[in-house]
C-alpha positions in Angstrom: 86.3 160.9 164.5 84.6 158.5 162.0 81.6 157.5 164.1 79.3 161.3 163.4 79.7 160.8 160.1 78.8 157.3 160.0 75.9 157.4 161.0 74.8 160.3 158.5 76.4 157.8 155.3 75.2 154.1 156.5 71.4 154.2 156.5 71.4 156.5 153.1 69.7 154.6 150.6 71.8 156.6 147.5 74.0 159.2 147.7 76.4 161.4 145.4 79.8 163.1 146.1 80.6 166.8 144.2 84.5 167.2 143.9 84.5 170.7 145.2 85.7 169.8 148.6 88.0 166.5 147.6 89.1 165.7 151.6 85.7 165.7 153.1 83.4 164.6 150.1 86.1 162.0 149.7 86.3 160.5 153.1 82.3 160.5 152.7 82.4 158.4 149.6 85.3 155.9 151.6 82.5 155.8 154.2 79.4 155.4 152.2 80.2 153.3 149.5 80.3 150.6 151.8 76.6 150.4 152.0 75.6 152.0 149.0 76.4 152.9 145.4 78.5 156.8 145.0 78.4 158.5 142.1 81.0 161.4 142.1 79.9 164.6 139.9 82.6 166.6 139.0 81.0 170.8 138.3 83.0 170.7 134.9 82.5 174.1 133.0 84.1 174.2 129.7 88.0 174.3 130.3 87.6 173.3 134.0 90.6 171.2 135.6 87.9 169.9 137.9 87.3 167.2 135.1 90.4 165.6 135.0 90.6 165.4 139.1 87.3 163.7 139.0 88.0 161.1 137.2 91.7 160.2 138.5 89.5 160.4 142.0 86.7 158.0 140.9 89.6 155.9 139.6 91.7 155.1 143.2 88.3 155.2 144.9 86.5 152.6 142.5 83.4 154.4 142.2 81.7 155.8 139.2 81.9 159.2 137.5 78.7 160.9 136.0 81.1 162.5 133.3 78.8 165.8 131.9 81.0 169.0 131.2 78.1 171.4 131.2 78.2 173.9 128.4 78.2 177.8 128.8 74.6 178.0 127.2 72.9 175.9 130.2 74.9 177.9 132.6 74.2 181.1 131.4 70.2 179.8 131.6 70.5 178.6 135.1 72.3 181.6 136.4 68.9 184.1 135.0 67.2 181.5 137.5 69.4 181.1 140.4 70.1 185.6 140.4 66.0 185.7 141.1 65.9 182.9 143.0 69.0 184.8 145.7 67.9 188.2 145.0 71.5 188.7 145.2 74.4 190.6 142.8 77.6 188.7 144.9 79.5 187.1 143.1 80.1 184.5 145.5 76.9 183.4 146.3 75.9 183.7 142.7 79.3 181.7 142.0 78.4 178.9 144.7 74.6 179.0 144.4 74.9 178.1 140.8 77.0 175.5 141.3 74.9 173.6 143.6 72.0 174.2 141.9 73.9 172.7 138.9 74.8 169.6 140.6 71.4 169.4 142.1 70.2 169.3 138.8 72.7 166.9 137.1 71.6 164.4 140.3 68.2 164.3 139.8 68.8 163.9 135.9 70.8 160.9 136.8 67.8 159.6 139.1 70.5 160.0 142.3 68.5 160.8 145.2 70.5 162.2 147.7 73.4 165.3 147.0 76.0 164.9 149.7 78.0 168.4 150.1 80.6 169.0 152.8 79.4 172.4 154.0 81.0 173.2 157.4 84.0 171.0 156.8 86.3 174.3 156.3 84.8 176.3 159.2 85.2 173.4 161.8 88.4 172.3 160.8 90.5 174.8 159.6 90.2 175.3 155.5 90.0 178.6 154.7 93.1 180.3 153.6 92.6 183.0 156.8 92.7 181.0 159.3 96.9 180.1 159.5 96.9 183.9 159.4 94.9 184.3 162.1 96.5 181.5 164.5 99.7 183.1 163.3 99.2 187.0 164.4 96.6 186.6 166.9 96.7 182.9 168.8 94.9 180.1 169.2 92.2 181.6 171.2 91.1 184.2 168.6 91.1 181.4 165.9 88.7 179.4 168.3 86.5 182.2 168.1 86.8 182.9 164.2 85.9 179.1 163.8 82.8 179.2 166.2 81.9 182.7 164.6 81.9 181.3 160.6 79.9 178.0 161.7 77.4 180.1 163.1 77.3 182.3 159.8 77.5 179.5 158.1 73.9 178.9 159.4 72.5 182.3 159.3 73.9 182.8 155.5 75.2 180.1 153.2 72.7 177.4 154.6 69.7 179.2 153.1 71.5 180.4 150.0 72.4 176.6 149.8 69.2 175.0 150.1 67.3 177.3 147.7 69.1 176.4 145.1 69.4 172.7 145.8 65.6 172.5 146.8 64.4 172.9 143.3 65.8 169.4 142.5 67.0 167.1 144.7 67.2 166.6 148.9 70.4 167.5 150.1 73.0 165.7 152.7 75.0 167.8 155.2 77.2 165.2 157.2 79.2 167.8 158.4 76.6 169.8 159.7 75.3 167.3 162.0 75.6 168.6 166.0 77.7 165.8 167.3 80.2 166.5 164.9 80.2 169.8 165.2 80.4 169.7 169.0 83.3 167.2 168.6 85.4 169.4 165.8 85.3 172.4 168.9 87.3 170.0 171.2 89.9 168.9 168.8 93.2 170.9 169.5 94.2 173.7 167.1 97.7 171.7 165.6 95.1 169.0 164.8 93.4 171.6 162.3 96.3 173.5 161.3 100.1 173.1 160.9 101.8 176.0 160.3 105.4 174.8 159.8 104.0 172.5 157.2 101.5 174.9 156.0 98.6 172.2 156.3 95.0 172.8 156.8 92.1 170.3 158.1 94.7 168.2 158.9 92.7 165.9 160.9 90.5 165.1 158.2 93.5 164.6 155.9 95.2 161.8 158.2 91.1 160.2 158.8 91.3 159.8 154.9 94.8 158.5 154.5 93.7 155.5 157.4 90.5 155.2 155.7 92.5 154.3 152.2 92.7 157.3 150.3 96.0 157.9 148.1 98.3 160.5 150.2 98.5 162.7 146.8 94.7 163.3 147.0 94.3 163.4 150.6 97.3 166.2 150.8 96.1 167.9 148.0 95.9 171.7 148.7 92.3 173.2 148.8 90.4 175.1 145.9 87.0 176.3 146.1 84.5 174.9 143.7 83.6 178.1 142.4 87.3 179.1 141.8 88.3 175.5 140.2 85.2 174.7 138.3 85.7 178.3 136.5 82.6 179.7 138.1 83.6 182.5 139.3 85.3 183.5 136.2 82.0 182.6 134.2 80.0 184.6 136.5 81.9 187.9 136.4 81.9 187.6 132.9 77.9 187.7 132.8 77.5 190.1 135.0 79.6 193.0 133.2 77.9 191.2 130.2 74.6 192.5 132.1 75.7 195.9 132.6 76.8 196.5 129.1 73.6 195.5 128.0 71.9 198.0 130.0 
């Protein structure tokens, strides 16, 4: 399990960790900080919880915080930016695109190299909400395919949404996008991804980061999407019918 995404941490001469997927960015920072200094960003908007979990994070993991809460006035500039950039009116990918382009800018500000993000982790091992549904009223096998289908997407879609708006900034790291590990997460079993009776997703990754020393609180900690728990989402919504009124 740990040896695909070894090899992406040891020989990275500086890397940083964003909170918005704790289990995988965290195991990443167990891994990397070995070799290197990590530097966790948490994507604090004003209000955001995101903050607070940061920082109890950094704390059990003895690693240090860059601790910005970025103000509405610098998001509302960035988003202008990042709307040309996608040529897109999703919420969504306006959601997540400015929140990576956010943290890419915050890392190259803090004269971080690398931005480590944990794309694919949810599609290869079971994350998304759906997918308990799915195993549940259609099987195993049609969950297989779901998981294949949304890596592949994953490729075609949020890959080049992704890197446009970390490109500007900073070079990204995709440990979980590496081929070995992707061709590994197809053979691990279904109740290795998902237990139903306890309602647990990625639940391989959540027992690799209890053994590699994470506290059981944050590696069972249920899953909330950056955009959703940094208050993205909410702040994008808000300036789009902000948009339309004005026009």
């Amino acid at each position: 399990m740990f040896l695909p995404i070894f090899n992406a941490a040891a020989f990275t001469p500086e890397a940083i960790s964003d909170i918005g997927c704790i289990v995988p960015i965290s195991l990443l920072t167990i891994i990397t900080k070995k070799y290197t200094e990590v530097e966790i960003i948490p994507l604090s908007l004003e209000g955001s919880s995101d903050r607070v979990l940061a920082k109890k994070l950094a704390e059990r993991l003895d690693v240090n915080m860059c601790d910005i809460i970025i103000d509405n006035n610098k998001a509302q500039d960035r988003i202008v930016f990042i709307k040309k950039l996608l040529k897109t009116d999703n919420i969504m990918n306006l959601s997540i695109g400015l929140g990576i382009n956010l943290l890419a800018n915050i890392t190259a500000e803090s004269n971080i190299d690398i931005l480590f993000l944990g794309q694919l982790a949810d599609e290869q091992f079971g994350g998304y909400a759906r997918y308990p549904r799915i195993l549940s009223e259609e099987g195993e096998n049609e969950l297989k395919e779901s998981l294949k289908k949304d890596t592949l997407n994953a490729y075609r879609k949020d890959f080049p949404r992704d890197e446009k708006a970390y490109s500007p900034h900073v070079e990204a790291s995709l440990p979980y996008a590496q081929t070995d590990l992707i061709n590994y997460s197809l053979q691990v079993p279904i109740n290795l991804k998902i237990n139903l009776v306890k309602d647990i997703r990625k639940v391989v990754l959540r027992e690799a980061a209890l053994k590699a020393g994470m506290p059981e609180d944050i590696a069972y900690r249920p899953k909330k999407a950056m955009q959703y728990s940094s208050g993205l989402q909410k702040f994008v919504k808000t300036w789009l019918k902000s948009q339309e009124i004005n026009h």
